[in-house]
Structure formats: C-alpha cells, structure tokens
TINU-391268 format. One record per residue (C-alpha): y negated, z, x; residue number from 1; residue in one letter. Coordinates in Angstrom, 1 decimal. Each point is the difference from the previous one (the first is absolute). Layout:
<marmars>
+--------+--------+--------+------+------+
!      v !      w !      u ! resi ! resn !
+--------+--------+--------+------+------+
!      Y !      Z !      X !  NUM !    a !
...
+--------+--------+--------+------+------+
</marmars>
This chain:
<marmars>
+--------+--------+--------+------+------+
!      v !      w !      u ! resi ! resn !
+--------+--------+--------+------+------+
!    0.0 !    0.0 !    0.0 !    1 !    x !
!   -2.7 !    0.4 !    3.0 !    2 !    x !
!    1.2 !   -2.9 !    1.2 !    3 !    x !
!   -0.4 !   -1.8 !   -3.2 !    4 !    x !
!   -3.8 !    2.2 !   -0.5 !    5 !    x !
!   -0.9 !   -1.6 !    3.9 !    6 !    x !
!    0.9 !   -3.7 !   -1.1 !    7 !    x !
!   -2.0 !    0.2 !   -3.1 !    8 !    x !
!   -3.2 !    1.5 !    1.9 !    9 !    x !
!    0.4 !   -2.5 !    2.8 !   10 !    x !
!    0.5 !   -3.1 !   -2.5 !   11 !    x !
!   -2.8 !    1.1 !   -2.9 !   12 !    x !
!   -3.0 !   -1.2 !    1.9 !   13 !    x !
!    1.6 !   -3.0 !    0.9 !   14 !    x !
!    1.4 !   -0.4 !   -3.6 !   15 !    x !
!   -3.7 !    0.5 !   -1.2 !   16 !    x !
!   -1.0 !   -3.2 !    2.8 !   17 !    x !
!    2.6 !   -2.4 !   -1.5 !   18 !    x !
!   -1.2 !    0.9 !   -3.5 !   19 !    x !
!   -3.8 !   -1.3 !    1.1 !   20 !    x !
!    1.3 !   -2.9 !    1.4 !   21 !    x !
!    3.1 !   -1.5 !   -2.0 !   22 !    x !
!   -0.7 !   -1.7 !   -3.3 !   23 !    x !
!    3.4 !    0.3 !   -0.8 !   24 !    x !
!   -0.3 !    4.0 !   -0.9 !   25 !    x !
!    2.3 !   -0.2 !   -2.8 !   26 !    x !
!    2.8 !   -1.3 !    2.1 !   27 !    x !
!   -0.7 !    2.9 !    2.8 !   28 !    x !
!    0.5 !    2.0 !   -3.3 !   29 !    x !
!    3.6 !   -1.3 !   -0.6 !   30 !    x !
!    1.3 !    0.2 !    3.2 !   31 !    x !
!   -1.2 !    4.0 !    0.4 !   32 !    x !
!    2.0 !    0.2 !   -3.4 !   33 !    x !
!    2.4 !   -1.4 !    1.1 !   34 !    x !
!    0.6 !    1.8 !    3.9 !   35 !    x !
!   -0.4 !    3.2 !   -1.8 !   36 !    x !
!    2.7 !   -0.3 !   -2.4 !   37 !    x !
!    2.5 !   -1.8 !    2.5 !   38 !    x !
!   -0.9 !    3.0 !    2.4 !   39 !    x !
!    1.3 !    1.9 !   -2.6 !   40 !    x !
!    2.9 !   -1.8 !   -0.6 !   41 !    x !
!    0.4 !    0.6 !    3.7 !   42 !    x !
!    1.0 !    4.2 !   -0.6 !   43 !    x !
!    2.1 !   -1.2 !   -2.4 !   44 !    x !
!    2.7 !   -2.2 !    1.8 !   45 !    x !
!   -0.8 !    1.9 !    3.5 !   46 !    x !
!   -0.8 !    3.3 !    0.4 !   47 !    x !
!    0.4 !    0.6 !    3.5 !   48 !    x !
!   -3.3 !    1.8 !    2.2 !   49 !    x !
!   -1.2 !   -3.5 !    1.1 !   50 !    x !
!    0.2 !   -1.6 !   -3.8 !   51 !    x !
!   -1.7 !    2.8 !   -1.1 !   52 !    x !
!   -3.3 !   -0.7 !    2.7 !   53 !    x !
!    0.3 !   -3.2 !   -0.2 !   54 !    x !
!   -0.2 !    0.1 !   -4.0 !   55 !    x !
!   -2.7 !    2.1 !    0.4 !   56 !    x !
!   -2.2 !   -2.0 !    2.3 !   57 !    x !
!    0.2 !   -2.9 !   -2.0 !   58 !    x !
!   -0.7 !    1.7 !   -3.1 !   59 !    x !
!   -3.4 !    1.4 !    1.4 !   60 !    x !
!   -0.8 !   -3.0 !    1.6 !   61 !    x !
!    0.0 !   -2.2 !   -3.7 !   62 !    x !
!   -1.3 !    2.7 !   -1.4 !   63 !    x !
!   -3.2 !    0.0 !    2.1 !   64 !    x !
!   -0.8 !   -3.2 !   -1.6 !   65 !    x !
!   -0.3 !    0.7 !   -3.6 !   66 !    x !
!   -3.2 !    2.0 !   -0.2 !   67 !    x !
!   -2.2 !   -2.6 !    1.8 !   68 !    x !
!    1.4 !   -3.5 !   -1.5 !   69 !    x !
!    0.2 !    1.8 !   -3.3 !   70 !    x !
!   -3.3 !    1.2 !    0.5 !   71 !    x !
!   -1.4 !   -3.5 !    0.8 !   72 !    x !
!    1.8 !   -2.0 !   -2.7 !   73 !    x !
!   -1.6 !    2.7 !   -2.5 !   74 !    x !
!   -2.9 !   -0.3 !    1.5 !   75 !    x !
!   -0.4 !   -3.9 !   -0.2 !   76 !    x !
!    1.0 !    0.1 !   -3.1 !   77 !    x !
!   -2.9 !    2.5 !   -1.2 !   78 !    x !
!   -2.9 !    0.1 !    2.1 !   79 !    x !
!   -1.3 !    3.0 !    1.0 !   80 !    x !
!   -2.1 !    0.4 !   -3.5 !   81 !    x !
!    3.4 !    0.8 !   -2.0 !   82 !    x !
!    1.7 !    0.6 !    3.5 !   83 !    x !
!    0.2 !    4.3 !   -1.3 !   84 !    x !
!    1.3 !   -0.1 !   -3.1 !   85 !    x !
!    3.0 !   -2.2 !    1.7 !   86 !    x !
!    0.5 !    2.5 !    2.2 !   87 !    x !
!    0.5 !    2.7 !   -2.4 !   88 !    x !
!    2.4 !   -2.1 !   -2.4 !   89 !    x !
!    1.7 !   -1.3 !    3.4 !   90 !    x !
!    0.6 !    3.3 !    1.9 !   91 !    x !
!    1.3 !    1.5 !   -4.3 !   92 !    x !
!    2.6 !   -2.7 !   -0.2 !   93 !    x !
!    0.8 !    1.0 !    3.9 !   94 !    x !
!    0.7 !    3.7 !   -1.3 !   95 !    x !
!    1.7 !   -0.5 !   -2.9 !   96 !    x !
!    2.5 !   -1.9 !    1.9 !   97 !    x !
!    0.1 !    2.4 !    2.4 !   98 !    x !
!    0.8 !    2.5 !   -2.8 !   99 !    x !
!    2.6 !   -2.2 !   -2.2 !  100 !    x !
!    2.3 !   -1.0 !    3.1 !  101 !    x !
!    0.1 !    3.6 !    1.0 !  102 !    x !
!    1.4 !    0.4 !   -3.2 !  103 !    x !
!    2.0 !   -2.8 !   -0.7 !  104 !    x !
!    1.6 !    0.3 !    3.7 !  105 !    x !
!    0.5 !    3.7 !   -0.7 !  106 !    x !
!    1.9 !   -0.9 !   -3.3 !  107 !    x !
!    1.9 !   -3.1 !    1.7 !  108 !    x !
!    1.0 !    2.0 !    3.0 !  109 !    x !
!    1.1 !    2.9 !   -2.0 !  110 !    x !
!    2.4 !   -2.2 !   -1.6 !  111 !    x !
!    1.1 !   -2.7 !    2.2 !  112 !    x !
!   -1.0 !    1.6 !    3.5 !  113 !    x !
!   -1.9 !   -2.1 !    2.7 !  114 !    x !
!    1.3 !   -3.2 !   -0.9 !  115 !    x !
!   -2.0 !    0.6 !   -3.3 !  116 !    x !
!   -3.3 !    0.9 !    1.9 !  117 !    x !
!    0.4 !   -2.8 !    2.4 !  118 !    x !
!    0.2 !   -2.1 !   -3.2 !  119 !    x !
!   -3.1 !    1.2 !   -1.9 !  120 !    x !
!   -1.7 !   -1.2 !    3.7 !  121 !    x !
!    1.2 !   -2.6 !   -0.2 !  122 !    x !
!   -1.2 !   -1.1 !   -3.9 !  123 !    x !
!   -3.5 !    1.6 !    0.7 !  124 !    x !
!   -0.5 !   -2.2 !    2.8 !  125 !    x !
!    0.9 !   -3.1 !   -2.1 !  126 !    x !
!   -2.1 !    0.9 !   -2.4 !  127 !    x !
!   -3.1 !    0.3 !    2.2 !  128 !    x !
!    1.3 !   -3.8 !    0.9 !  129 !    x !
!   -0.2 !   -1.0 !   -3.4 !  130 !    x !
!   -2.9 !    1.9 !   -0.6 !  131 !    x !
!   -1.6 !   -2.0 !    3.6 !  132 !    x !
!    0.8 !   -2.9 !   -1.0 !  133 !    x !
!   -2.0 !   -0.3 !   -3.5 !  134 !    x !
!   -3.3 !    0.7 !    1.6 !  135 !    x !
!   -2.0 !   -3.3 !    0.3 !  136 !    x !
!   -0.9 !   -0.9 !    3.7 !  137 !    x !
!   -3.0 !   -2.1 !   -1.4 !  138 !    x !
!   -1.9 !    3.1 !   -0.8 !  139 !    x !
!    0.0 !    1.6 !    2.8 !  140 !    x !
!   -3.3 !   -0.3 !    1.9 !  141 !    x !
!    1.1 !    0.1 !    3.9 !  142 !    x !
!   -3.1 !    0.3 !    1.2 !  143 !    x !
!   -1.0 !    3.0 !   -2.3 !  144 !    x !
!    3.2 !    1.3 !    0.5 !  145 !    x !
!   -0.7 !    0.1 !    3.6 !  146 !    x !
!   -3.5 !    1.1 !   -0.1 !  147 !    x !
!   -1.3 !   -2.8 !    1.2 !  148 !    x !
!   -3.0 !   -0.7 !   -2.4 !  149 !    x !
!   -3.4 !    0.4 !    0.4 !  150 !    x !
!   -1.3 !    3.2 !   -1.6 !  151 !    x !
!   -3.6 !   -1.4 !   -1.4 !  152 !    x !
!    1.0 !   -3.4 !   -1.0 !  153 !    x !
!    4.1 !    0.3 !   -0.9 !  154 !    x !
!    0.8 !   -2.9 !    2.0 !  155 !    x !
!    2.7 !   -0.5 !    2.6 !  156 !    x !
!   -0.8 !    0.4 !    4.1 !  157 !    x !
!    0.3 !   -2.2 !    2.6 !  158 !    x !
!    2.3 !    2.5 !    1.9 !  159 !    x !
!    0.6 !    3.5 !    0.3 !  160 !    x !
!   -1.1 !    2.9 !    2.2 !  161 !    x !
!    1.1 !    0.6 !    3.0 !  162 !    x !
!    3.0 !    2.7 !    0.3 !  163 !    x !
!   -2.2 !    1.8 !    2.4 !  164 !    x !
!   -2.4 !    1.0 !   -2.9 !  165 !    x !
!    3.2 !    0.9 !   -1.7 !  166 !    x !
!    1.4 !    2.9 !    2.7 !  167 !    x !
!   -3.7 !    1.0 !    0.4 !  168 !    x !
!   -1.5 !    0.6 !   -3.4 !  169 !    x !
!   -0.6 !    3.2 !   -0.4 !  170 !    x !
!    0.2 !    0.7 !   -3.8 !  171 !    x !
!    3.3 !   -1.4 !   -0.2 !  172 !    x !
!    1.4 !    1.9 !    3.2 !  173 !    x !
!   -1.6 !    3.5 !   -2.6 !  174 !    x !
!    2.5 !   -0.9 !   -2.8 !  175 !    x !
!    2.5 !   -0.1 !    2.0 !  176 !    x !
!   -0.5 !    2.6 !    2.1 !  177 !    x !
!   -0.8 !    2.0 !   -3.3 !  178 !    x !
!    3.5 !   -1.2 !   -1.5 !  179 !    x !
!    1.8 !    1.1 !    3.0 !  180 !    x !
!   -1.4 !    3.7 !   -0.2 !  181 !    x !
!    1.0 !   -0.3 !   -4.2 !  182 !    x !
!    3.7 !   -1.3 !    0.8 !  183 !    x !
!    0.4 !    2.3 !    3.3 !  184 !    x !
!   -0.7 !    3.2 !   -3.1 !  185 !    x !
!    2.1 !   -2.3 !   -2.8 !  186 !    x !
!    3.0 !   -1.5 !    1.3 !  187 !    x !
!    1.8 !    3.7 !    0.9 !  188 !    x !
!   -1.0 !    2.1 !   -2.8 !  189 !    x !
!    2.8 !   -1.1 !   -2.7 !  190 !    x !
!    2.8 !   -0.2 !    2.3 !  191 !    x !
!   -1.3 !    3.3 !    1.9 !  192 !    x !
!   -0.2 !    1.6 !   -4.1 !  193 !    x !
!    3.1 !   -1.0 !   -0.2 !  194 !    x !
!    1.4 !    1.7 !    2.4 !  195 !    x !
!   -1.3 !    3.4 !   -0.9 !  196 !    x !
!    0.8 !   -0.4 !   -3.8 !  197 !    x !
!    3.4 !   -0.1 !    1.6 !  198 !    x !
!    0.0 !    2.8 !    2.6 !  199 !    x !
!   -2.1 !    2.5 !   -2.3 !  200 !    x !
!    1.3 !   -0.1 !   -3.6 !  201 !    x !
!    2.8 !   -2.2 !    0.4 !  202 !    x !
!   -0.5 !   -2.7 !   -2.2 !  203 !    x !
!    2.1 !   -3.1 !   -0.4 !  204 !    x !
!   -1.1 !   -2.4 !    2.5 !  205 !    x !
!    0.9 !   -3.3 !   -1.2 !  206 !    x !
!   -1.2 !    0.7 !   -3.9 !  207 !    x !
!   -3.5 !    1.6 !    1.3 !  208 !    x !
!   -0.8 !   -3.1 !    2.5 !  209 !    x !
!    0.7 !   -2.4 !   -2.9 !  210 !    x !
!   -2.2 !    1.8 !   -2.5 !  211 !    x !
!   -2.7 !   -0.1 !    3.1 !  212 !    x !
!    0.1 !   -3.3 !    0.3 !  213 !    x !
!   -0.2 !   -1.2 !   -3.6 !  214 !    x !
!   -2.6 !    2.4 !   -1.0 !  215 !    x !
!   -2.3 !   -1.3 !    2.5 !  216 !    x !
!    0.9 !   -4.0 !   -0.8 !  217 !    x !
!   -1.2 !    0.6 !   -3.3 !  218 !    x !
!   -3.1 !    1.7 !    0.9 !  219 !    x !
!   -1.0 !   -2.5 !    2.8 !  220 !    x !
!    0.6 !   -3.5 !   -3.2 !  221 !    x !
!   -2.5 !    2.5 !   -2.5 !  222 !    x !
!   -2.7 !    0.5 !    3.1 !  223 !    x !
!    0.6 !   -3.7 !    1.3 !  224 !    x !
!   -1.0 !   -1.0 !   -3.1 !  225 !    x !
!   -3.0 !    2.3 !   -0.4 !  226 !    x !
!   -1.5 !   -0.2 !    3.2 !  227 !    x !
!   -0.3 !   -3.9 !   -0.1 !  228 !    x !
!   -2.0 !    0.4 !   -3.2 !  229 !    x !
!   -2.1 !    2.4 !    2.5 !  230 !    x !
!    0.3 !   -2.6 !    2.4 !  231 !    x !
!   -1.1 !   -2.8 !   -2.0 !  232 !    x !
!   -3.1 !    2.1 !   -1.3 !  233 !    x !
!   -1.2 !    2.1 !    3.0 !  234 !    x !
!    1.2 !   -1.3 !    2.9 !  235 !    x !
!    3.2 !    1.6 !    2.6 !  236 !    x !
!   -2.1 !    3.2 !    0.9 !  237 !    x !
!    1.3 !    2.2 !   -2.7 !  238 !    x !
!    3.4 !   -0.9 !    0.5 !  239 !    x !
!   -0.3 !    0.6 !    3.6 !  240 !    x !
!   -1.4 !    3.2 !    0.0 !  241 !    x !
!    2.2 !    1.3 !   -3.0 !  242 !    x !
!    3.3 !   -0.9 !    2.1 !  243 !    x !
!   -1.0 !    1.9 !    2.9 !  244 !    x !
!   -1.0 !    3.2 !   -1.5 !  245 !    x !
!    3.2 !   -0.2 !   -2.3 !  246 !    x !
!    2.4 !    0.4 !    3.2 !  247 !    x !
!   -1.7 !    3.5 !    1.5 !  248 !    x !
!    0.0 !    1.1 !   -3.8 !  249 !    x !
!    4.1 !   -1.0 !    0.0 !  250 !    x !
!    0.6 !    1.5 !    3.4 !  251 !    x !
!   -1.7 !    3.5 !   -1.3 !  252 !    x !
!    1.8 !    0.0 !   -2.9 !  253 !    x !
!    3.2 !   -0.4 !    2.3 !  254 !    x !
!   -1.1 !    2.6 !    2.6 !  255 !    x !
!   -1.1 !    2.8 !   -2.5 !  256 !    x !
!    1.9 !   -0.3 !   -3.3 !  257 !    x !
!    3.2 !    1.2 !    1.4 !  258 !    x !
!    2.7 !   -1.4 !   -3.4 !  259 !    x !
!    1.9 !   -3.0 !   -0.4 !  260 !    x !
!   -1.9 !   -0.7 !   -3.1 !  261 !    x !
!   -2.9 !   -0.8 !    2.8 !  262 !    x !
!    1.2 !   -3.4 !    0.3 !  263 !    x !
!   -1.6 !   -1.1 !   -3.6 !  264 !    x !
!   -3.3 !   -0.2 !    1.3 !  265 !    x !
!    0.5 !   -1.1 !    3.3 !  266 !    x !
!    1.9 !   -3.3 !   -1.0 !  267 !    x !
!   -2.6 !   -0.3 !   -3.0 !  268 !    x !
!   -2.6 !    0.1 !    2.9 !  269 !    x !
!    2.2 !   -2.1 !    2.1 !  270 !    x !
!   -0.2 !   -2.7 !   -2.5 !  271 !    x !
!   -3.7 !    0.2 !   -0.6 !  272 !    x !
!   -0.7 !   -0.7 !    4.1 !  273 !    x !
!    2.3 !   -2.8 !    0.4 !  274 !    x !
!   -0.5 !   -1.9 !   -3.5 !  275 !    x !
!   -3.8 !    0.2 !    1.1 !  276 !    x !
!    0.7 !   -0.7 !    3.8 !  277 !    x !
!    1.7 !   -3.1 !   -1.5 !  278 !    x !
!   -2.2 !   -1.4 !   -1.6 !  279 !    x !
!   -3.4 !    0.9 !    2.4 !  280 !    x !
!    1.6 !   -0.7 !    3.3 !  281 !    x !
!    0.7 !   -3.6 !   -0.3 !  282 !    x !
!   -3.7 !   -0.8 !   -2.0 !  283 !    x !
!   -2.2 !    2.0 !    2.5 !  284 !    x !
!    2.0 !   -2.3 !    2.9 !  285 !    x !
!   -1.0 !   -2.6 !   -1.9 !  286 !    x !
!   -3.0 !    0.4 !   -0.9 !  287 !    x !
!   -0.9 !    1.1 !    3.8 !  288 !    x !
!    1.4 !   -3.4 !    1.7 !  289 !    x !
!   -1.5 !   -2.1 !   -2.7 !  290 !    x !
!   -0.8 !   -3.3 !    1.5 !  291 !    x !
!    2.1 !    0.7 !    3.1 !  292 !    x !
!    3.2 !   -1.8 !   -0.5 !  293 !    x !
!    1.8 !    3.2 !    0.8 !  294 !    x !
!    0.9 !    1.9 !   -3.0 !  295 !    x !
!    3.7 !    0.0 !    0.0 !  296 !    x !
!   -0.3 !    1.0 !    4.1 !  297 !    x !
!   -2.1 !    2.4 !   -0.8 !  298 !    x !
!    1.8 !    1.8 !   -2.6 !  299 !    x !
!    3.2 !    0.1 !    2.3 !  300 !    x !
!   -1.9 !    1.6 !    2.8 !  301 !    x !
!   -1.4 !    2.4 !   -2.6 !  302 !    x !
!    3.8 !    0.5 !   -1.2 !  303 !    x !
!    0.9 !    0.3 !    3.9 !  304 !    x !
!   -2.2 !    2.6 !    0.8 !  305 !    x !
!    1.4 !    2.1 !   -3.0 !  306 !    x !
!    3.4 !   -0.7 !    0.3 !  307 !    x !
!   -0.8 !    1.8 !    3.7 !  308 !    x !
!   -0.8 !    3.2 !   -2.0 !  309 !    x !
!    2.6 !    0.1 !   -2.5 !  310 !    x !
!    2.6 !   -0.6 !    2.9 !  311 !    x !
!   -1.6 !    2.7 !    2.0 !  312 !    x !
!    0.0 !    2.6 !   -3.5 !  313 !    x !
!    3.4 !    1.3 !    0.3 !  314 !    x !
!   -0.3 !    0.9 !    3.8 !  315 !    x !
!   -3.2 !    1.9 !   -0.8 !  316 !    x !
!    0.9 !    1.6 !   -3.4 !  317 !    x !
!    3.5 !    0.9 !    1.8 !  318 !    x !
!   -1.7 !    1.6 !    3.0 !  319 !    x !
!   -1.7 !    2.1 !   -2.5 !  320 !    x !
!    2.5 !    0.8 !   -2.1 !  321 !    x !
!    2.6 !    0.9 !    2.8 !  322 !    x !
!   -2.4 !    1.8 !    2.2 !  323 !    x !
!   -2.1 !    2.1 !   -2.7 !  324 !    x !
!    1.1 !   -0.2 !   -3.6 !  325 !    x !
!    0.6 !   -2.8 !   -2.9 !  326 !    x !
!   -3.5 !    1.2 !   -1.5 !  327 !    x !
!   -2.0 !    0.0 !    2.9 !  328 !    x !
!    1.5 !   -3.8 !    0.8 !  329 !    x !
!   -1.1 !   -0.9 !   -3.7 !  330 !    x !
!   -3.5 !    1.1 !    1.0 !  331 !    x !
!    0.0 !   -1.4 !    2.9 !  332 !    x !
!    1.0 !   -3.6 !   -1.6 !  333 !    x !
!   -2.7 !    0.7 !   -2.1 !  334 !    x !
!   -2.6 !    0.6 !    3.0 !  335 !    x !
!    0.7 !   -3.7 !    1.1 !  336 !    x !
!   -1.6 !   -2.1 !   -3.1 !  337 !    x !
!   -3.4 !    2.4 !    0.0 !  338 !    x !
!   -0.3 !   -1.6 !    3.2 !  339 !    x !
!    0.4 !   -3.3 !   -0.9 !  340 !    x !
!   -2.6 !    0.9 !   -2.7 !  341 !    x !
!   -2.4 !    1.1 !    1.9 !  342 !    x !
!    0.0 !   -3.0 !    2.7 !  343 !    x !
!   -0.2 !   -2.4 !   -3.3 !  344 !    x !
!   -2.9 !    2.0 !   -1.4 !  345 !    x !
!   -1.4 !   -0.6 !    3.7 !  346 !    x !
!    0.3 !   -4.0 !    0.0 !  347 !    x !
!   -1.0 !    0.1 !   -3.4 !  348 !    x !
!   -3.4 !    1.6 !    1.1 !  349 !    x !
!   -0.6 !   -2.1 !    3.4 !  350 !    x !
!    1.9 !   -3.3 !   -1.0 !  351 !    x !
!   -1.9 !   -2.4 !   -2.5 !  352 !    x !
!    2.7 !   -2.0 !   -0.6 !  353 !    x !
!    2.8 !    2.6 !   -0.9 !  354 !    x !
!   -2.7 !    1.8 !   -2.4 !  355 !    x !
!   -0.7 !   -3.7 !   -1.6 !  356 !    x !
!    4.4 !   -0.6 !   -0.1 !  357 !    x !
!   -0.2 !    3.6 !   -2.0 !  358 !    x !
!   -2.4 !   -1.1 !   -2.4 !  359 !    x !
!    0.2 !   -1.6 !   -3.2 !  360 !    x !
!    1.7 !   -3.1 !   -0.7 !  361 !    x !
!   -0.8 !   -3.5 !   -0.7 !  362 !    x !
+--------+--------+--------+------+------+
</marmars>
C-alpha cells in the first residue's frame, strides 16, 4: 500500500500534464478504468507479495488521472460561470458511489466471498465506461478546459505559460501547502479512532468502521451539494474556511469526549470538510491559473503536495499516540489544520490573486 500511495504521488502531477495537453481526455479516462479494475483482478488470480505491490502500483498510478481529466472534461463542458455548481453535483454522485458499493460489496461478499466483490469491481467500472462513453466530445471546450482563455475577452490564447510560472506562483504553492497541513491532521484521525474504540470499550471493529464510513458518505453528497449553491453564489471562501475549522473542531471532539458514541460528530464533521474540500479545491485552482494553460497540472501538484501530508498523518498521529496517549495524538492531529489556517488567512491578506480566487463567482 506505500508503494502503491508513492506511485500515485509520483504520477498525479504528471497525470494533471497529460490532462492539459491531450485532447483525447476521455480516452485517458477509460484506460485509468480500465488499469484499475485489471489491477484488481490481479489480487484475485495471484496473491503472492509481489502481485499484491504490483497491483497496488498500478492502481494508484490510473488512479492519479481521474481527478484532473475529469476535472478538465467538466470544466470544458461548463465554463467557469456554472463550473461550481458541477462540482457540487460531480463530487455528490462521486459519494454516493462511494457509499452504495460499500454496501453492495459488503452484501455481495458476505454472500459469495471475494469473487463477489471482485465482481461488483468489475460491473462499477463498466458502468463508468458506459456512462464515459455517452458524454458528447463536441461540447467540450479544450481550450476552456485547459485554461487557456483570455480572462477579459473569453477568447482562446496563442500559447500557454510557461511551467516556470507554474512551480513559482505563490498562491497556488499556499493551497497546497495549506491542504498538506489539513490532510497531515485528517488522514489518521478515523483509523487512529478506530483503534481506540477497539482497545478502550471494545467495540466490534468491523461493524463500527463500516457505520464510520457510511455515515460520513452521506454527509459529504448533502454538503457537496450545499456548498456548490454557496459556491455558485459567493465564491470558494466560505467553503474554504468552513473545512478547515471543521477538522480542529473533529479532532477535539476525538481528544476530549472520551465514548464510542464520539464518532457521530466526528464523521458528520468529516463529511462536511471533504464534501466542501471537493468542491473548493479544484475551482480555486482553477480559477487561480485562469488563462494559463495549466489547470489540470496545477491541480495534480495541489493533490501532490496533500497526498504528502495525508501519507505522512499516520507516522505523526502514531508517534503521538504511542508515545503520549490516543487523546493527546487526536489533539495533536487537530493542531496541524490550524496551521494550515492560519498560513491561508496569511496569503489571503498579502496575495491579491488568492483573495480575488476566494471571492465571488462569475
């Protein structure tokens, strides 16, 4: 699995390149859809040490490619005037299909074992085929979906920036930076709560992860769906800024409400930072690399730099946890996104640009 979480770093940046330059981002689509379920089909039929990496690796890999060519189709297709409310109704859909296979793969393995789960892989992935192949490659806007428009006039540039302006811009480098300090306190607090449901009043493990999982699907389609009304209306700001106070509130909650009934607000809060995350981090990218030509690279460096922080949560919640107490390592998880708060509140301040990404929308 860290082998697998290393590929998919390494390649999203990358990923986010070829989804700039390829006009053929549906196709990139079906061939990530199609890795990832033969990667699974991989564990199935071998399930020796190196299988398992390899299936891994090339999971990650295709994965790494989804979020910025489905990022760019969507955004061809809308503009960035209706570009919001697609995100909301894009990253709901993603959750509820998060949610119903966890279900359906829970009822299908229960009954028929792995073969069963392997197959409702399988079907999902045909489905987003099917579902691939009925969207019209005549509307999508490449340049648009690209960024590379002219902000005052709407029409297309000669050529796009230079990647130089790209690894140097500072606003972009502060959501990512402020995304890394938000996943470094987020990625380790549910397995970490986990844990100590287990060790301290002995609940079921398997039965209390589920209900963790599906409670907080739920919530993040119902915010998803809120937040790009709020979007659409006032801009990414508020979504921004409600996400990263909702993890230090969840991390409290963790740290100082010592029950296993704890994990009710902490998952509800859980789904109201990632269903807004979803939906803002992608349209403040965009909306900051406007006229660049380097939208899609720009949100895989942005998912880079956070998937650096989630991978390093569980080595710093762990340290905590093993060295001092579960409770002091929930707090401590929940020191890391007041950081990344108040370095965005910083580039907010001195950065014209990010404060003009925040504001309203189109």
């Amino acid at each position: 699995m860290t082998a697998g979480g290393l590929a998919g770093l390494v390649c999203t940046t990358p990923m986010g390149a070829l989804a700039d330059y390829t006009r053929h981002k549906r196709s990139v689509l079906a061939l990530s859809i199609l890795l990832i379920v033969i990667a699974g089909g991989i564990i199935f039929f071998w399930s020796d040490a190196f299988a398992a990496t390899g299936s891994n690796v090339l999971s990650c890999a295709a994965a790494a490619a989804i979020m910025p060519a489905l990022t760019g189709i969507t955004l061809g297709m809308t503009g960035q005037k209706d570009f919001p409310a697609r995100l909301g109704r894009n990253e709901a859909w993603s959750h509820a299909g998060n949610a119903a296979t966890a279900l359906l793969g829970g009822v299908i393995g229960y009954k028929f074992g792995i073969p069963g789960v392997f197959a409702v892989m399988a079907l999902m992935g045909a489905l987003s085929l099917f579902c691939l192949w009925r969207i019209n490659p005549s509307i999508i806007d490449y340049a648009v979906a690209r960024g590379l428009v002219d902000e005052e006039t709407g029409s297309p540039q000669s050529k796009s920036e230079s990647l130089r302006c790209l690894f140097t811009d500072k606003s972009l480098l502060i959501v990512g930076m402020t995304l890394f300090f938000f996943h470094l306190g987020n990625a380790a607090l549910l397995p970490l709560l986990g844990q100590s449901a287990v060790a301290r009043f002995e609940v079921n493990a398997a039965s209390y992860t589920a209900g963790t999982v599906v409670l907080a699907q739920v919530t993040m389609i119902l915010t998803a769906i809120w937040g790009a009304h709020i979007a659409q209306k006032k801009g990414y700001g508020p979504l921004f800024y409600m996400a990263l106070l909702a993890l230090p509130v969840r991390g409290c909650i963790a740290g100082l409400w010592n029950t296993p009934w704890n994990i009710i607000p902490v998952q509800l809060l859980d789904g109201v930072g990632a269903g807004l995350l979803g939906v803002a981090t992608p349209g403040i990218v965009a909306r900051l690399l406007e006229g660049g030509g380097h939208i899609n690279m720009g949100l895989g460096m942005v998912l880079t730099i956070q998937g650096i922080g989630a991978a390093l949560s569980n080595a710093y919640g762990g340290l905590f946890a093993h060295h001092a107490s579960y409770d002091a390592a929930f707090l401590a998880l929940a020191t890391a996104p007041c950081l990344g708060f108040l370095l965005f509140l910083s580039g907010v301040r001195f950065l014209p640009r990010l404060r003009s990404a925040m504001q309203g929308s189109y």
